[in-house]
Each structure stands twice: as C-alpha cells, then as structure tokens.
Residue, then its C-alpha position, 0 to 999 in steps of 0.5 A: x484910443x486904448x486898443x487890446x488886440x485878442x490873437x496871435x495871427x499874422x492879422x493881429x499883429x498887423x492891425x496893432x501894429x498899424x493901430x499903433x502907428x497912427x498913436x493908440x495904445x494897443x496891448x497884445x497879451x503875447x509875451x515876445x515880439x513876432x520874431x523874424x522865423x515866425x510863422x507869419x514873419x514880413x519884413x516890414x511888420x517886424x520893423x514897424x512892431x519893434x519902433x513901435x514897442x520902443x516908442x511904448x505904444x505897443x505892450x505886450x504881456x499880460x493885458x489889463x484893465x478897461x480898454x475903449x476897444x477888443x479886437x478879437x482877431x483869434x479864429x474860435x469855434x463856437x459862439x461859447x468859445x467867443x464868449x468866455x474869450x469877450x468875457x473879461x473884457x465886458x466886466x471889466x468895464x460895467x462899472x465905468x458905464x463908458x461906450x465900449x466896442x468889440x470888433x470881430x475881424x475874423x470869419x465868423x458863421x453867419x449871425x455871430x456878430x448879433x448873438x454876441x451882441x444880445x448875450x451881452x445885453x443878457x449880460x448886463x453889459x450894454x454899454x459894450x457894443x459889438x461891431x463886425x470889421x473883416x480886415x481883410x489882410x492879405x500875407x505878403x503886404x498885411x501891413x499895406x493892406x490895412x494902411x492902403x486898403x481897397x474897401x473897409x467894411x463895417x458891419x454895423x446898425x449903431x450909428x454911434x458906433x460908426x463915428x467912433x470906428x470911422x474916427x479911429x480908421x481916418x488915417x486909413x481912409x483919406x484919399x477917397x472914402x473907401x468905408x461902406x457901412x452894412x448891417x452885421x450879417x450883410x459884412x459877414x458873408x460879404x466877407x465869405x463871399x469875396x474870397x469865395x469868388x476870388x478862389x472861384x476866378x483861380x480854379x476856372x482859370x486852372x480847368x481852363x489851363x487843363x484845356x489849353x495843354x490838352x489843345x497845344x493852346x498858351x493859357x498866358x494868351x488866353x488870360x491877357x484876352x480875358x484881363x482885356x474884358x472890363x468886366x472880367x479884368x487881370x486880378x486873380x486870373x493867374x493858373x497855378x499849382x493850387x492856392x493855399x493861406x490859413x486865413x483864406x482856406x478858413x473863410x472858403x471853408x466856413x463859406x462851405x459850411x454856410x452853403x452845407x444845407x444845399x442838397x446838391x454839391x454846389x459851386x465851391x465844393x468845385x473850386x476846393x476839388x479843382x485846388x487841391x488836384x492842381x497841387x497834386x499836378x506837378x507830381x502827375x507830370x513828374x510821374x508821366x515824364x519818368x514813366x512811373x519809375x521815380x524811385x531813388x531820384x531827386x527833385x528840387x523844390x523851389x519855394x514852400x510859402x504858399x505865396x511870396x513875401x511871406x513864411x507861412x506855409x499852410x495850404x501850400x502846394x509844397x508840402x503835397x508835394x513834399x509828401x507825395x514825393x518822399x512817399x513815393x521814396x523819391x529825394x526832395x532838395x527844398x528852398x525857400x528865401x523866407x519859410x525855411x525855419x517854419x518849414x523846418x518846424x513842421x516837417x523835421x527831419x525827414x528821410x530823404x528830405x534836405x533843405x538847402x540854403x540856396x536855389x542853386x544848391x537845391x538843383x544841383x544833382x537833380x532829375x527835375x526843378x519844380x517851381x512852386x512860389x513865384x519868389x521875384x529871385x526865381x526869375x531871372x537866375x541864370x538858368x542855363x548855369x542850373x541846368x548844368x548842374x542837373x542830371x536831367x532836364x525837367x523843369x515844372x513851373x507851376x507859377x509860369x514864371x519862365x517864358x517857355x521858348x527860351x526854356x526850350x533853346x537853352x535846353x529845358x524839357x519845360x512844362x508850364x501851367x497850360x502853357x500849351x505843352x504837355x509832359 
C-alpha cells in the first residue's frame, strides 16, 4: 500500500515507521530524518526509521502523486483547517476513480470524521473514504504501541473500508484480535474518553497521596490494596508530581472542550486542577523545609521529560519547577539522560539555570535533590556517595522511586509522594 503520512509528531513518525516496516511505501513531506536531539527522539524509532529509509520504503521530501492512504496524524484547529490540509490529496485521485481512504489518528471534536467525509462527497470526491483510527501512541515505547497494541479502534460504518484497514493492520493484529470496529463518533470519544479516565485514576491517586501524608499513613500500601481489586487493578495508580505529554494534555483538553456546555464544573475540571497543584508540590515542600527563605540556594533537578524513555518535555513538572525556582531567585542544576538539548532549546540560557552532564554532577553543592522522571539510573545510584556531596540533606522524590526507610538510615531528610512523612 502507497501510504503518505501528513505530521511531524512523534505519532507520525511512529506509524510510517511501523507501516514501513510491514513493506508499504510511506512518504513524509519532511526533508531530514527525526534526529537523535529531536523533540520526540526513542531510540528504537530512530533505528528503525534509518533501515527503513536505507531499504527506500520511507521517503521523505516532498510528497507526490496519488496514494491508496493519508494519515493525517497533525493536530489542526478546525474543520476549515482540515480541509485545506486533505485537500490535495482528494483531487489528486478524482480521476483514477480507485477507493481511497483518509485516516484521522489525532483527537479530533466530536462529528469531524462525518463532516469531513460529507464535504468530500460535496466535493465530488466520493471515492475517498474518511475513516477514524486514534493510534493511541504512548511516548517512551511509541513503536511498540502500535506494533504490540492493547486495542485497535477503528471508527468506521463502511464495510469496504474495514477490509482494507483490517488487511493493512494483520500484522499488528495476529496473537488475538484486538481490533473493534464503532461508528465514527463512538471511536472519537472513545478516544477522549480512555485518556480521561486514565488521568482521573493519577489525580485520585494524588488527593489520596495528600491524605495519606497528612495521617502518617504509606500511599505505597494503599496502592498495592487497591491494584489487588480486579476491579481496580495496578495500571495508572502511581501518585506523582503531576502528569504531562503534548498529545495526552490535548485529548483532556478537547475532552474538556466536549464537556464545556455543562453548566457546573464537572469531574475533569478536578483531575486537570489536582495535576497542575501536584506539579507545584515539590516547590511547597521546598518552601516549608527552608522556612520561606530559599533565595540564593540551589537545587538539583533530576529528570525534565515528562515521562522516561523519551526527550519530550511538554507538560512537564520540570519545567514548573524550573520556573518556580529561578523565579524565587533559587539556583537550579538540571539533568536529564534524554531531554537535555529539547530542554536546552526551549528554556536557553537562563540566570541561574545549569545543565550538568550527570546526575552526580547536578547534586553536587546542593541544598535539595528533587526527583522528577523516574529515569531506571536514578534507582540504584549510590545515594550515600551523592548526599556527600550535598550541603543539605533534602531529598523530594516525586516519583517515590526510593524506599524511605533506607533514605532516612543513610541520612536523608526524605519526602515522598504520601509516603507517610511530611516536609
């Protein structure tokens, strides 16, 4: 299948590149390849997209011609926007008359998928089929979440265009069937709907974190109680310092927009409210442990991607921290193994901000460690060598990577996320 993929996310590149993989020709108007210090760098993406560039089954550059299949992976506006961005590609094939399809895999308002398709039909482009296909590709293992995904959905009534889409995805679909087949707007907010609940399981898990503290009580036995319910389970119970991620924070966002109409705030306005006080908790701790008076310290900061396993940083805690900090003129020593060029590039130099090559290096000559991105070398580093080079004992670990019994007997002042002791 001649496949062009419309983007630049890190969702596009994953899909050509998985697309590719299984021998379609997938062409990205993109001139370079995703480089190592891009926004959205995965290792295992950027080695698959270069083979699969060397074996000429990804091209880049400027995209011509008809193709069988437009993914349009690029998060557009409005429904005016959409249609200038698929409109090439449907005259491009009005001659030929063949059965071509536009998959829309970003969240979208609720009806676009129809509307796009009767403007076509307007158009007088009815062989073009518009089809909904959220990819539902998570940062930090993007390739294996559509090589090895949990569901696929496919927001379709076209039973033509489900043949062609369950051919295209078999690869991806073998060990059990895992595509269900909805009308357009069903997907849609189905798509909304996941990562709603999803972010609503963190922020519960973070009020109750708030609660725990406040008893002396250990979140991380509360949470292992709870995983034990099947009807809970373990997935997304894991208090923090707050969420982040460009394509998730969109979906709540345009899940929020959908609920807008409700007089009353509603349940999401709380998740969102709760996610962004908890990035801003590390700091309140920070705060109360110096007594207000910060200014002039310095803090190590380790790990500025909003999550592990990848470089992107948007809606991360770090940098509401970051801000907070330098605003409150308090030093900041950041690393981060991935996301220190995107980092780089979006804050600049900064009065007082220092980015280190290690997360020994950032800790040195320190008055406080916060923890941000529970990075896997962050775990076991010896944390007793690191205190040593500290000039205060304050360790914040906003993931609760570190056991706090073993903090306290090598000499830490910890504090966890409700890990039962307050700062």
């Amino acid at each position: 299948m001649n496949v062009r993929v419309l983007g630049d996310s890190l969702e596009a590149w994953a899909l050509a590149g998985a697309l590719a993989l299984t021998g379609c020709d997938v062409s990205m108007s993109q001139s370079e390849l995703l480089g190592g210090g891009a926004d959205t760098a995965e290792p295992d993406l950027l080695q698959l997209l270069e083979k699969q560039q060397a074996a000429g089954r990804l091209r880049l550059g400027r995209q011509q011609g008809a193709a069988d299949l437009l993914l349009v992976t690029r998060r557009l506006p409005s429904l005016e926007a959409l249609q200038r961005a698929v409109q090439d590609f449907a005259d491009s094939g009005k001659a030929s008359g063949q059965p071509r399809l536009i998959a829309l895999t970003q969240s979208v308002a609720i009806g676009t998928t129809d509307a796009l398709q009767s403007w076509l039909d307007e158009q007088g482009a009815a062989n073009v089929r518009v089809l909904y296909w959220p990819a539902f590709v998570q940062a930090g293992r993007a390739l294996e979440s559509i090589t090895r995904p949990e569901r696929i959905l496919l927001g379709t009534c076209d039973a033509a265009v489900e043949r062609v889409m369950r051919r295209l995805l078999s690869p991806f679909n073998r060990s059990r069937d895992t595509l269900l087949v909805m009308p357009p707007k069903e997907a849609e907010l189905s798509k909304l709907a996941i990562n709603g609940m999803l972010a609503t399981r963190v922020s519960y898990m973070n009020e109750l974190a708030r609660l725990a503290e406040d008893k002396g009580i250990d979140i991380e036995q509360v949470r292992q109680g709870m995983g034990t319910d099947s009807r809970i389970g373990f997935q997304y119970l894991y208090p923090g310092c707050g969420f982040g991620g460009e394509a998730f924070l969109e979906t709540l966002s345009q899940l929020n927009r959908e609920l807008g109409h409700q007089r009353e705030p509603g349940l999401l306005s709380s998740v969102f409210k709760i996610n962004e006080q908890q990035k801003d908790l590390l700091f309140q701790k920070f705060w109360r442990y110096f007594g207000a008076q910060v200014a002039g310290r310095t803090v190590a900061l380790w790990g500025c991607a909003f999550k592990p396993n990848t470089s992107a940083v948007e809606g991360s805690p770090a940098l509401t921290l970051i801000e907070a900090l330098l605003s409150h003129d308090v030093n900041v020593q950041v690393y981060d193994p991935m996301a220190m060029p995107v980092l780089r590039r979006r804050l600049g130099p900064l009065p007082g901000l220092s980015y280190l090559d290690s997360a020994e290096a950032a800790a040195q000559g320190t008055d406080a460690l916060m923890l941000v991105t529970e990075w896997k070398e962050f775990w076991n580093l010896d944390m007793a060598a690191v205190l040593a080079g500290m000039k205060a004992p304050l360790l914040l670990d906003g993931r609760n990577v570190f056991e706090p019994e073993r903090m306290h007997e090598l000499g830490w002042v910890y504090s966890g996320v409700g890990r039962g002791v307050s700062v």
